[in-house]
C-alpha positions, 0 to 999 in steps of 0.5 A, a space after each residue: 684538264 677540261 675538254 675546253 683547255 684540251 682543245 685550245 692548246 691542240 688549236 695553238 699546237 696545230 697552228 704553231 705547226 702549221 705556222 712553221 711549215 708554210 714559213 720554212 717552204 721559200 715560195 718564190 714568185 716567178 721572175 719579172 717579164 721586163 718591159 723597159 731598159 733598166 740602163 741608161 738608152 743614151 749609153 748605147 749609142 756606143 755601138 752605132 759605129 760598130 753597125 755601120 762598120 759591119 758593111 765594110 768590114 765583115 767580122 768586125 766585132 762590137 767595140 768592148 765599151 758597147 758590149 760591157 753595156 751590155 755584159 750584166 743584161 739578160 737576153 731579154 733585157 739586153 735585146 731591150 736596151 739595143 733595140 730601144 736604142 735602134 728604134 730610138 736612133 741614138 745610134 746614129 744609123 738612118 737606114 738599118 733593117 731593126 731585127 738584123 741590127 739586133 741580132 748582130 748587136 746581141 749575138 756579137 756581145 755573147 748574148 742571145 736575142 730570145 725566141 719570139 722577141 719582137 722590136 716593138 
């Protein structure tokens, strides 16, 4: 064997290795930051009547149709969809203090609004 063909086959072998390292290494890319709803906003509108019962009846919870909405959503995503439906009003309340609103809609339904999140 001559010192050309030696030298192709370690080139081939080196990248056949090399080849098979990189693809068995499953490099994931960080997760998405989303900055819209991924539901239907006009279906949160279910929870309006929730936030006006809150002045009159203290500890009431949110109807269950309002939370199930909300059940497969991430914090983040479900502090999206509630506070695109406040600041939308498609919940049906005129007067209502935006981060309050949210707070007591995403903490209600078992989810939390993240730290730092800001209902633009």
């Amino acid at each position: 064997m001559n010192l050309s063909k030696a030298f192709t086959f370690v080139f081939i072998l080196v990248n056949v290795v090399l080849f098979t390292i990189v693809s068995a290494n499953k490099l994931q890319c960080p997760p998405k930051t989303p900055t819209k709803c991924p539901k239907d906003t006009l279906k949160f509108g279910v929870c309006g009547d929730w936030l006006g019962l809150v002045h009159e009846v203290v500890g009431a919870q949110p109807d269950s149709e309002c939370c199930s909405l909300v059940k497969g959503l991430a914090d983040l995503e479900a502090a999206l969809c509630l506070c695109t439906a406040i600041k939308a009003n498609v919940l049906g309340v005129l007067k209502v203090k935006v981060p309050i609103a949210l707070s007591l809609l995403v903490n209600s339904c078992g989810k939390k609004v993240p730290d730092g999140f800001k209902c633009a």
